[in-house]
C-alpha positions in Angstrom: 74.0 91.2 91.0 74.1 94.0 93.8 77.2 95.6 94.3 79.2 95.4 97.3 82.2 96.8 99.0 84.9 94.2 100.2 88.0 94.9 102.1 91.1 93.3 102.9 95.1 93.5 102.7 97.0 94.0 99.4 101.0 95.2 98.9 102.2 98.5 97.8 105.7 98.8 97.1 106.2 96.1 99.4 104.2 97.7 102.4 100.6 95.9 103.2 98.1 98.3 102.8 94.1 98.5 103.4 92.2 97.9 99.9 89.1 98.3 99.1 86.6 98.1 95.7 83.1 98.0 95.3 82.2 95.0 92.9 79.8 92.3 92.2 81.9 88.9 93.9 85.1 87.9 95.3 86.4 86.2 91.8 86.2 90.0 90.9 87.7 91.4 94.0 90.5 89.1 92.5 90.7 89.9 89.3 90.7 93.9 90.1 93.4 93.6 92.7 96.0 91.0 91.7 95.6 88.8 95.3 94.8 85.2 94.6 91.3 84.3 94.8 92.2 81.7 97.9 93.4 84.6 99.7 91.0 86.8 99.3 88.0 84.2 100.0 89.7 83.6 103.0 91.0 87.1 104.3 88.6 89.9 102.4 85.3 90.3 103.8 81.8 92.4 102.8 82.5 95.9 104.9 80.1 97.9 106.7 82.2 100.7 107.2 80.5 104.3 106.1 84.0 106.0 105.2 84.7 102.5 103.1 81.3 102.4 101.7 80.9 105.7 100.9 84.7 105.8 99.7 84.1 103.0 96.7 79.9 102.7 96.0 80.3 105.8 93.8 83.3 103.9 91.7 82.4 100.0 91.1 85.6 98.1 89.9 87.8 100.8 91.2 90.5 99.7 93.8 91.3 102.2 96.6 94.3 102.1 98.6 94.9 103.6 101.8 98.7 104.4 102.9 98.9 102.0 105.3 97.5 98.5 106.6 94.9 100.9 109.3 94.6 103.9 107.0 91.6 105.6 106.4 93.3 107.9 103.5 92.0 105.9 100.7 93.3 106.6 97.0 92.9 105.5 93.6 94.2 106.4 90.0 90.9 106.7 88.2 90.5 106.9 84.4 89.3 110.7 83.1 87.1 109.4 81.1 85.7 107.3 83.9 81.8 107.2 84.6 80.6 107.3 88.0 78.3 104.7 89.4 79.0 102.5 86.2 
């Protein structure tokens, strides 16, 4: 299965932020991110966005976070011993 790069709302700290993480399905976007699978089939979507895009491709299954709900300032704690593009 392709990977693709879906984005929606999630909470940090209590604030909503934009989240983002390139992964197979929406069960995994999920799984990854800690919303409910209801909310994100209904509120995430497939983004088209080249920041977004080229943001999470090069990670799959790594969640970014951006500071606030229209941020563009995307972060992510990823492993050292983390592979990219695996």
């Amino acid at each position: 299965m392709a990977l693709k790069v879906f984005g929606g709302m999630s909470y940090d700290d209590g604030k909503q932020v934009r989240t983002i993480v390139a992964t197979t399905s929406k069960k995994k976007v999920s799984e990854l991110t800690g919303v409910s699978y209801g909310e994100v089939r209904s509120d995430w979507c497939e983004t088209g966005n080249d920041l977004e895009l080229a943001t999470a491709l090069p990670y799959p299954n790594v969640v970014f976070k951006a500071s606030n709900s229209t941020g563009k300032d995307f972060k992510a704690e990823i492993p050292e011993n983390y592979e990219v593009g695996k």
